[in-house]
Chimera marker file (.cmm) of the C-alpha trace (Angstrom):
<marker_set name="trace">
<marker id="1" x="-52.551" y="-4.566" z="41.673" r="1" g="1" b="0" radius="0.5"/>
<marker id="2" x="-49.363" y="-4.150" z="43.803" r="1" g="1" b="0" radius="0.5"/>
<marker id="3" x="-46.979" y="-1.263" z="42.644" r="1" g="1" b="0" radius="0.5"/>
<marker id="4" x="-43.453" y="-2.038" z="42.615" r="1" g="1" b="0" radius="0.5"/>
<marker id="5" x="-40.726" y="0.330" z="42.698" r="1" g="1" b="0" radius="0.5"/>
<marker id="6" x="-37.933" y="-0.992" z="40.447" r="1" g="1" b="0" radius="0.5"/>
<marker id="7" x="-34.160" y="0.366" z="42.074" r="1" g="1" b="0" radius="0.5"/>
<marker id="8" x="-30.937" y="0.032" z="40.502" r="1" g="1" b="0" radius="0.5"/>
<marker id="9" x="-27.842" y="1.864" z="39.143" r="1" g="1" b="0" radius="0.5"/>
<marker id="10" x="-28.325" y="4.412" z="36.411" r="1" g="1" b="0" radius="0.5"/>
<marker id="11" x="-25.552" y="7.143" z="36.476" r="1" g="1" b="0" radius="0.5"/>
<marker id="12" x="-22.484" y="5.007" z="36.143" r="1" g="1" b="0" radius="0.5"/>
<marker id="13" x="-24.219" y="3.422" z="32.652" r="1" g="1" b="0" radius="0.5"/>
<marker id="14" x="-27.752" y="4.854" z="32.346" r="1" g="1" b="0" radius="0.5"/>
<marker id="15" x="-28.135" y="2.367" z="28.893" r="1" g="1" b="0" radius="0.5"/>
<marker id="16" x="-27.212" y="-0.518" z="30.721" r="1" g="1" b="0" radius="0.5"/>
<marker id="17" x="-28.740" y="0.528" z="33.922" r="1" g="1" b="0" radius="0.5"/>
<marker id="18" x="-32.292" y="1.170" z="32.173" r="1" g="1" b="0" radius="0.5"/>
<marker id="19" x="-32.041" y="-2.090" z="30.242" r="1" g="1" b="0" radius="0.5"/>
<marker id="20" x="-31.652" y="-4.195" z="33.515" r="1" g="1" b="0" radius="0.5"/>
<marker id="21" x="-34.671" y="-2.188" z="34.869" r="1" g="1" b="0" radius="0.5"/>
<marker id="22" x="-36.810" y="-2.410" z="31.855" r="1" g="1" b="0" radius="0.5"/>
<marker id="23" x="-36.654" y="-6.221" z="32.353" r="1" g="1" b="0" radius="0.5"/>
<marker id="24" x="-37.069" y="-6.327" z="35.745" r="1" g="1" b="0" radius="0.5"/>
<marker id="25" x="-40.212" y="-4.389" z="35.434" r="1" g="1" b="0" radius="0.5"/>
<marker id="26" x="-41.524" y="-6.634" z="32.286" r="1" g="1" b="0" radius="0.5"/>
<marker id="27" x="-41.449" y="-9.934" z="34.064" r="1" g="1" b="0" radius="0.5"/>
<marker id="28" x="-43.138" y="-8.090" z="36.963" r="1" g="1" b="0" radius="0.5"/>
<marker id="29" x="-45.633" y="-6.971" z="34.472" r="1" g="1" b="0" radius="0.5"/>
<marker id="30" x="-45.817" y="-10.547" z="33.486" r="1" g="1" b="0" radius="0.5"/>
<marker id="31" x="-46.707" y="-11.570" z="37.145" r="1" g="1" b="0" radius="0.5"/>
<marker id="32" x="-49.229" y="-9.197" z="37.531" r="1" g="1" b="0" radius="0.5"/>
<marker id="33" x="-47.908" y="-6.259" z="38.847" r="1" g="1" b="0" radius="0.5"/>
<marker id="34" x="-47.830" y="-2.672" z="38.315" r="1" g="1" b="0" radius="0.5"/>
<marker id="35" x="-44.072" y="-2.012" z="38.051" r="1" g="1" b="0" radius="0.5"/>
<marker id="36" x="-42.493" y="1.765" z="38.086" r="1" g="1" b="0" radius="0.5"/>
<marker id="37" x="-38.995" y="2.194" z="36.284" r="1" g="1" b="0" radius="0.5"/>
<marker id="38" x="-37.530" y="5.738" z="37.362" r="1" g="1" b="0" radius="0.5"/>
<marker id="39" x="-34.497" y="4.541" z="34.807" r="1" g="1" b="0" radius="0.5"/>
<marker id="40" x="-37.001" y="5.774" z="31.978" r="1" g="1" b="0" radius="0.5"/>
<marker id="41" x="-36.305" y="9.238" z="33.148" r="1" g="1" b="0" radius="0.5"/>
<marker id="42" x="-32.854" y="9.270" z="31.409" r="1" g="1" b="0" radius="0.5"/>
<marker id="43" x="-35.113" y="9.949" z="28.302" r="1" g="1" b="0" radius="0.5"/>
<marker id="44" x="-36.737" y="12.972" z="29.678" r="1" g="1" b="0" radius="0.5"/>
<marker id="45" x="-32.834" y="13.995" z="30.671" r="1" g="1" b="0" radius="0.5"/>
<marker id="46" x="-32.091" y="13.602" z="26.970" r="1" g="1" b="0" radius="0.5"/>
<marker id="47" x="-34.734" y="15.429" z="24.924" r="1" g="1" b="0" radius="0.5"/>
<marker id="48" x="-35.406" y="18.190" z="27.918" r="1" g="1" b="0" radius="0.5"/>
<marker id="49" x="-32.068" y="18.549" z="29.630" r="1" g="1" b="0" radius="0.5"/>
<marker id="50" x="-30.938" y="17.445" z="33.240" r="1" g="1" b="0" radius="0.5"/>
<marker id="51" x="-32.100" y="18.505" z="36.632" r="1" g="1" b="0" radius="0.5"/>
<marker id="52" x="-30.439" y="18.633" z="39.777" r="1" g="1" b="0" radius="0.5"/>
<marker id="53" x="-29.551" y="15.330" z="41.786" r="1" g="1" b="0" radius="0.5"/>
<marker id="54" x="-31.778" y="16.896" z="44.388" r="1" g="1" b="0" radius="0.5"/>
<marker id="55" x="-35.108" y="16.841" z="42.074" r="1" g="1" b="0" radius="0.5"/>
<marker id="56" x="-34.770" y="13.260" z="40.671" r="1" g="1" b="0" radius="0.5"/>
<marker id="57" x="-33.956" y="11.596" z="44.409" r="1" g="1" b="0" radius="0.5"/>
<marker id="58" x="-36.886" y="13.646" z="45.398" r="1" g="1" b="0" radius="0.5"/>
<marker id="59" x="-39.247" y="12.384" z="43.045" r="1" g="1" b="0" radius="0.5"/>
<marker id="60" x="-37.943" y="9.051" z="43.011" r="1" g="1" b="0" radius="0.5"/>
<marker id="61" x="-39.005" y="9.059" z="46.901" r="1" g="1" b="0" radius="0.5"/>
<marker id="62" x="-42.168" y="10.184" z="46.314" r="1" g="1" b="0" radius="0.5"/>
<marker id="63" x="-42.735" y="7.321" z="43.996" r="1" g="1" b="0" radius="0.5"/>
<marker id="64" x="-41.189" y="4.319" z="46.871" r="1" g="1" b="0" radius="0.5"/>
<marker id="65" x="-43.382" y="5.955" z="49.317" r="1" g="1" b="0" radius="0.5"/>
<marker id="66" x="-46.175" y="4.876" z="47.441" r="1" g="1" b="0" radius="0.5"/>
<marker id="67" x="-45.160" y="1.487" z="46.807" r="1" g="1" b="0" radius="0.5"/>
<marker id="68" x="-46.380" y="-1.895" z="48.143" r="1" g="1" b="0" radius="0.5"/>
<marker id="69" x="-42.634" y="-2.880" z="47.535" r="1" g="1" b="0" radius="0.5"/>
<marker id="70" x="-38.995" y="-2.290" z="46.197" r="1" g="1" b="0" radius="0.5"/>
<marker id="71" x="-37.172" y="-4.466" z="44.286" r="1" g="1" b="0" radius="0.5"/>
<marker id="72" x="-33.452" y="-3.519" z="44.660" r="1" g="1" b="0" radius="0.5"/>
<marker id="73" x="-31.284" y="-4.411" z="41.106" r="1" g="1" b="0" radius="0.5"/>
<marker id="74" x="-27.671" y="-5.221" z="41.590" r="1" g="1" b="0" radius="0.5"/>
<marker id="75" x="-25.239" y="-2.683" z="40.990" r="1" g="1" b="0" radius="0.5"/>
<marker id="76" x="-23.263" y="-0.128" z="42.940" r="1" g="1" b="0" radius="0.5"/>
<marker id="77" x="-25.756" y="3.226" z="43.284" r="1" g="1" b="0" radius="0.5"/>
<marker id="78" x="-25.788" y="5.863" z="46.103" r="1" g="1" b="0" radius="0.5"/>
<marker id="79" x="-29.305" y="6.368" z="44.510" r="1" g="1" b="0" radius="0.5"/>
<marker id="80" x="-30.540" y="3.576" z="45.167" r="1" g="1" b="0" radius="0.5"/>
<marker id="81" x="-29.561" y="2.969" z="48.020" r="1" g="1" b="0" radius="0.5"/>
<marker id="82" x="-31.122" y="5.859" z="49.691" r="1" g="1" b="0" radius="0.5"/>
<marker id="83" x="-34.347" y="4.346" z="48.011" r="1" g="1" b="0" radius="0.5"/>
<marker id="84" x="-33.945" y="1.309" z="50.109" r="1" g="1" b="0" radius="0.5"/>
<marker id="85" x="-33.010" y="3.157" z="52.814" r="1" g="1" b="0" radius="0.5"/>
<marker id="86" x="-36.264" y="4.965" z="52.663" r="1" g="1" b="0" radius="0.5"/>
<marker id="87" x="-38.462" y="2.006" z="52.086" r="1" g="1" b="0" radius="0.5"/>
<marker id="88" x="-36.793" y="0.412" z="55.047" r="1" g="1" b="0" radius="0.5"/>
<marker id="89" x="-37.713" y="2.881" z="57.378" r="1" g="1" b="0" radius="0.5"/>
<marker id="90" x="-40.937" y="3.200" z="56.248" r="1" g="1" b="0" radius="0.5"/>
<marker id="91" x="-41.800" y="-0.029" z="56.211" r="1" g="1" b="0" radius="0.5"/>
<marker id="92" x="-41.955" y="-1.100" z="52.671" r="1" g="1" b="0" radius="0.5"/>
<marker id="93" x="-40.415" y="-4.444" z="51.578" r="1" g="1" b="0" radius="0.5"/>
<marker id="94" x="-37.539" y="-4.444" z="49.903" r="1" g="1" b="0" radius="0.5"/>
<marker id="95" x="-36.499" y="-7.334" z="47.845" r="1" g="1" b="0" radius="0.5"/>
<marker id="96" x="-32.564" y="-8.181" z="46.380" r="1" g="1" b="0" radius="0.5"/>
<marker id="97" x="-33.905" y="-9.407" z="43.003" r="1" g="1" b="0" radius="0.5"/>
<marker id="98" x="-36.959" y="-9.887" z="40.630" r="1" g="1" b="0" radius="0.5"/>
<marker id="99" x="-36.785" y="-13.840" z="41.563" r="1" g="1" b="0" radius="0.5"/>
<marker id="100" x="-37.049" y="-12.944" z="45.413" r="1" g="1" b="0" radius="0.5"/>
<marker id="101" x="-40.073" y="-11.132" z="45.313" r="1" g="1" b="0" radius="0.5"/>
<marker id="102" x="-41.837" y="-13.361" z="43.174" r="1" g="1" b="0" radius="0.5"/>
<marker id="103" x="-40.472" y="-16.025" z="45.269" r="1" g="1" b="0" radius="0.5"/>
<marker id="104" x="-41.849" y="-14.397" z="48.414" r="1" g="1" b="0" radius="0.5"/>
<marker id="105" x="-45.329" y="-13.760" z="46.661" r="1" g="1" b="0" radius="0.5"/>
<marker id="106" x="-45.132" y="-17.317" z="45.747" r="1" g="1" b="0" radius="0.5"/>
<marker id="107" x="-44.484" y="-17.093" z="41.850" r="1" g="1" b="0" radius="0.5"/>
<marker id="108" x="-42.187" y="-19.393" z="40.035" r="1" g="1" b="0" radius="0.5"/>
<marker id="109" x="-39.752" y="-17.023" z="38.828" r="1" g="1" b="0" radius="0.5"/>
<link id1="1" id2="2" r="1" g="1" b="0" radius="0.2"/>
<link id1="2" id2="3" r="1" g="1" b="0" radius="0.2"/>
<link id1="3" id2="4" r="1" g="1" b="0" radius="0.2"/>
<link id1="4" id2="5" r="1" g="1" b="0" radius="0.2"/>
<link id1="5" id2="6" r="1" g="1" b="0" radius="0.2"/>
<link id1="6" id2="7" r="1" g="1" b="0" radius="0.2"/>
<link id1="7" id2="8" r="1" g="1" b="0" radius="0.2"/>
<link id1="8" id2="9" r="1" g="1" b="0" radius="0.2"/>
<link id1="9" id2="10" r="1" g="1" b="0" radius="0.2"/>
<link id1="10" id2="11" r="1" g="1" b="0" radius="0.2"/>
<link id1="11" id2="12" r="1" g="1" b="0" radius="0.2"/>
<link id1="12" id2="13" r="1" g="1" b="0" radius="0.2"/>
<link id1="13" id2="14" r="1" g="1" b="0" radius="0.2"/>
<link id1="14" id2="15" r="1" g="1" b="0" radius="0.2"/>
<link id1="15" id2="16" r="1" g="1" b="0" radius="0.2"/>
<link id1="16" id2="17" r="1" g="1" b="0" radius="0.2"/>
<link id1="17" id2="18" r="1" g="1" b="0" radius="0.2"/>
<link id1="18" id2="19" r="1" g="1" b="0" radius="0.2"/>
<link id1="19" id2="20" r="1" g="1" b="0" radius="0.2"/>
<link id1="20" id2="21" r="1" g="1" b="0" radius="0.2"/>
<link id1="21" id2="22" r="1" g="1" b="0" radius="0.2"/>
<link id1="22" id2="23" r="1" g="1" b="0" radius="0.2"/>
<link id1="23" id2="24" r="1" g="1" b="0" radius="0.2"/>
<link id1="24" id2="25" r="1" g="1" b="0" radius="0.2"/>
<link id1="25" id2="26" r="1" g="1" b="0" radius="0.2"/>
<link id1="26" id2="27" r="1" g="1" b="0" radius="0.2"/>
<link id1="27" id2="28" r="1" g="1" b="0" radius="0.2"/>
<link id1="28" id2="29" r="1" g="1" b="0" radius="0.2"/>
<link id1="29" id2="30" r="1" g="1" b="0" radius="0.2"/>
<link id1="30" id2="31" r="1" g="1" b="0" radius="0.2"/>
<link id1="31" id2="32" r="1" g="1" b="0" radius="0.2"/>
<link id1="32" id2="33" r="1" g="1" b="0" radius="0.2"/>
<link id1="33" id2="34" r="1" g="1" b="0" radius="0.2"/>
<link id1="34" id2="35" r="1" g="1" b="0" radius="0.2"/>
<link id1="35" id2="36" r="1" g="1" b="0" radius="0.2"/>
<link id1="36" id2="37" r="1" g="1" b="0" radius="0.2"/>
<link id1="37" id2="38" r="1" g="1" b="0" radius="0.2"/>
<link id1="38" id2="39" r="1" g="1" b="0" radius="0.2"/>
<link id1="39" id2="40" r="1" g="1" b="0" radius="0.2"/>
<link id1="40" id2="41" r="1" g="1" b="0" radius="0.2"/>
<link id1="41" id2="42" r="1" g="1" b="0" radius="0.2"/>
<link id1="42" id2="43" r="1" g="1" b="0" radius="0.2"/>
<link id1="43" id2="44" r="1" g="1" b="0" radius="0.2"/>
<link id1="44" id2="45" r="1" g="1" b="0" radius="0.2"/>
<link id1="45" id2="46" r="1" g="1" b="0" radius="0.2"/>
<link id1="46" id2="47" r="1" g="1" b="0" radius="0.2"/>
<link id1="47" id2="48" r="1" g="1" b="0" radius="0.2"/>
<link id1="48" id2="49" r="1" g="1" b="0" radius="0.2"/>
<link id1="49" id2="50" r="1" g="1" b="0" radius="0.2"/>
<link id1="50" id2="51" r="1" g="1" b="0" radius="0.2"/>
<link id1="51" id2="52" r="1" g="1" b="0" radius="0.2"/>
<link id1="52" id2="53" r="1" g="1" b="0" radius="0.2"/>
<link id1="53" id2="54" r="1" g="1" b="0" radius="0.2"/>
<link id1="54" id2="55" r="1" g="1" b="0" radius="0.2"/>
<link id1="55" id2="56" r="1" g="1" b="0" radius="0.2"/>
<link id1="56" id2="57" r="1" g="1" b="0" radius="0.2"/>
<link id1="57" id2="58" r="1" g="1" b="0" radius="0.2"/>
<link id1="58" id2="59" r="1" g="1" b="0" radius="0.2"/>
<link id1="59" id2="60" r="1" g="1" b="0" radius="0.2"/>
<link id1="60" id2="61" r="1" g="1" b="0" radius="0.2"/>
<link id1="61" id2="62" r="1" g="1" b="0" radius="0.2"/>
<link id1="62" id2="63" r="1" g="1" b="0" radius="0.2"/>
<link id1="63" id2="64" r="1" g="1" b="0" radius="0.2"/>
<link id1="64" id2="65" r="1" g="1" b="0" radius="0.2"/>
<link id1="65" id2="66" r="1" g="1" b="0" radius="0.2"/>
<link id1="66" id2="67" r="1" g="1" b="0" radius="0.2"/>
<link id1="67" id2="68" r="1" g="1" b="0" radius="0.2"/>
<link id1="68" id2="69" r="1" g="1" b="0" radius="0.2"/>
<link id1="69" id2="70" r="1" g="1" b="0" radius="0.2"/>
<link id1="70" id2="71" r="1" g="1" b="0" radius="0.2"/>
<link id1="71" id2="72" r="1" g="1" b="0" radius="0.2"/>
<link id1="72" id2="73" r="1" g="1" b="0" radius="0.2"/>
<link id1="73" id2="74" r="1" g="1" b="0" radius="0.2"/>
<link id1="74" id2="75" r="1" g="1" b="0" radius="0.2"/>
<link id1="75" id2="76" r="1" g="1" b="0" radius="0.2"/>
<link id1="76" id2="77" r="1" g="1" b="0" radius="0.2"/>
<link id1="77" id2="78" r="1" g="1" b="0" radius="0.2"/>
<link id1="78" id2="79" r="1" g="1" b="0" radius="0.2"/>
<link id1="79" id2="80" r="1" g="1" b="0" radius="0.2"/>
<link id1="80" id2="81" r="1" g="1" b="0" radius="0.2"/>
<link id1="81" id2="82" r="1" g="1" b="0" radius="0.2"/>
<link id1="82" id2="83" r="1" g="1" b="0" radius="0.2"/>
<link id1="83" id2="84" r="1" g="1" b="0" radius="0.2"/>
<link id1="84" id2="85" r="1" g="1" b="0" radius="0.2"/>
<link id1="85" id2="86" r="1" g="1" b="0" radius="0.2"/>
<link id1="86" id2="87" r="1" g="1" b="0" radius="0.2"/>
<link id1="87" id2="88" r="1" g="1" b="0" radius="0.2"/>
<link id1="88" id2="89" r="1" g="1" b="0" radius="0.2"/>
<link id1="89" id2="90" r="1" g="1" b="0" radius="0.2"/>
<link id1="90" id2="91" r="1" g="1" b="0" radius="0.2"/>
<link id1="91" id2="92" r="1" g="1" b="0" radius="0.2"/>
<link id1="92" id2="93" r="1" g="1" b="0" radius="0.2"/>
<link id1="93" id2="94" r="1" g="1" b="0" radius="0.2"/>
<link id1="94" id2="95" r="1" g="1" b="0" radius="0.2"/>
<link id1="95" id2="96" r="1" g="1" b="0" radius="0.2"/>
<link id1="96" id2="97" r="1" g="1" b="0" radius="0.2"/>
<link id1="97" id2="98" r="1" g="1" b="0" radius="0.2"/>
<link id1="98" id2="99" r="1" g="1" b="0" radius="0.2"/>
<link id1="99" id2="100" r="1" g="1" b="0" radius="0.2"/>
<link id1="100" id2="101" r="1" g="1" b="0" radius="0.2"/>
<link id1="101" id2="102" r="1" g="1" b="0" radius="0.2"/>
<link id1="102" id2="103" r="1" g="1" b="0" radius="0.2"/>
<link id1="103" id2="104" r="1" g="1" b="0" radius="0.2"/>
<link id1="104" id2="105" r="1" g="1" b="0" radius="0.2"/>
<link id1="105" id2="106" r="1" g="1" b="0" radius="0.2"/>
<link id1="106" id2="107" r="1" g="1" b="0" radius="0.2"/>
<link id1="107" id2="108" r="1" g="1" b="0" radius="0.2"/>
<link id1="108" id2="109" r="1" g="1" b="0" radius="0.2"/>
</marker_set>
């Protein structure tokens, strides 16, 4: 089962931000795949406080190291963008949309 890395905005509206992701990753669930949604961490934020910037990017890259690919969400996010940044350079696909990847993996999206 491929592992996808769901990327996207969260700071500027972590509600809306998580929602988009939580979709993504259930029609990629739907497909088949084994979809990660760092959004979901806005929930550990909330019941056990924040962290630094530093710790969450850090763990996030952990996580797209070990993906067979990224799917990047729109949205403006510094964040995220380092993610892709990071999957680039190590070689792991990164897709513009949910509908792309499928696409590429030759689903009907």
């Amino acid at each position: 089962m491929k592992r996808i890395y769901i990327s996207g905005p969260i700071t500027a509206d972590p509600i809306g931000g998580t929602r988009q992701a939580v979709h993504a990753a259930h029609t990629l669930r739907n497909h088949g795949y084994a979809p990660l949604v760092p959004h979901l961490t806005v929930i550990e934020a909330m019941i056990c406080g924040d962290r630094p910037y530093a710790d969450w990017l850090a763990a996030d890259l952990a996580w797209v190291a070990v993906s067979d690919a990224v799917v990047r969400l729109p949205g403006a996010s510094p964040g995220a963008d380092r993610e892709v940044a990071y999957a680039l350079k190590h070689g792991i696909p990164v897709h513009l949309s949910v509908d792309e990847f499928l696409q590429e993996e030759g689903h009907r999206a």
